[in-house]
Every structure is written in C-alpha cells, then in structure tokens.
C-alpha positions in Angstrom: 34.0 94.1 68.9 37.9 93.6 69.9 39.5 96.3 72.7 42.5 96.0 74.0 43.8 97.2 77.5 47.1 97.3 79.0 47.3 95.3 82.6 50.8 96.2 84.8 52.1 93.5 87.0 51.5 90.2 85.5 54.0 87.7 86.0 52.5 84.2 85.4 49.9 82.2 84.3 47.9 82.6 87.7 47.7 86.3 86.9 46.6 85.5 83.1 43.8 83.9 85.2 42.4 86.2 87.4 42.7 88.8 84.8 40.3 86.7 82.5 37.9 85.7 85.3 37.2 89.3 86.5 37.2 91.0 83.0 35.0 87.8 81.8 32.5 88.2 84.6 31.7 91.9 83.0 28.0 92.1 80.7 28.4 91.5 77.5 32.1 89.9 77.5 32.0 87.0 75.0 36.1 86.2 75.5 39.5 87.3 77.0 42.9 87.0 75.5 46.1 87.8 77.5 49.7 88.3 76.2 51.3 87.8 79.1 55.1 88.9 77.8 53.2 92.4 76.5 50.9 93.0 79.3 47.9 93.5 76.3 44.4 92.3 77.1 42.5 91.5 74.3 38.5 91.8 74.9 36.2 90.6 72.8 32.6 92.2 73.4 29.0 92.6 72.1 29.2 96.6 72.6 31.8 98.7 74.1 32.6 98.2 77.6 33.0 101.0 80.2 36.4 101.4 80.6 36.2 102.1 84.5 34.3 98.7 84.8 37.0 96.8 83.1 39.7 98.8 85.8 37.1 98.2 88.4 37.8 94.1 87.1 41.4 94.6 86.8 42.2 96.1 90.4 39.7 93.4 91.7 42.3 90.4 90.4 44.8 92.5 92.0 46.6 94.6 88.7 46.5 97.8 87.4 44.9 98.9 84.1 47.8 101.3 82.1 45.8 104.1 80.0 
C-alpha cells in the first residue's frame, strides 16, 4: 500500500535522508520516496501505518509532518 505525507522544512539531499531512514526504520515499511521540490513523502507499506508513528519518525530527523 502507497501513502503519502507532507514533510515541512526540507531543503537538500541530507534532509531527503534522514526523512527516509527514520520513516524506513517504522514496521512494516518496504520503501520511501521523497520529492524534495514538493515536500511529498511517498510510503510504501505492507498495512497502513499509524500516522502519529510516521510524525513521531518525522520530528525525530528533525521536520515536521503537514496534515
């Protein structure tokens, strides 16, 4: 299954990285896309994620999830 988020405050590639690491490091995460110019976060997963755990990954790399 495919959700996308919206992450505020990414400027450069380091950000796409952390982003990807924390949200990739959540159970049952099988890949992360970023669009860095849009801000989208595109997570690929075996069953819906908790949307406070992929915040919870988000502030942790040091952004902000947009609802």
């Amino acid at each position: 299954m495919e959700t996308v988020y919206r992450v505020k405050g990414m400027t450069c590639g380091h950000c796409v990285n952390a982003v990807s690491a924390e949200i990739g490091k959540l159970a049952g995460v099988t890949g992360v896309t970023v669009d860095l110019a849009t801000g989208a976060v595109t997570v690929t997963s075996e069953a819906p994620l908790d949307r406070q755990a992929v915040a919870a990954a988000v502030e942790e790399a040091g952004y902000e999830l947009v609802s």
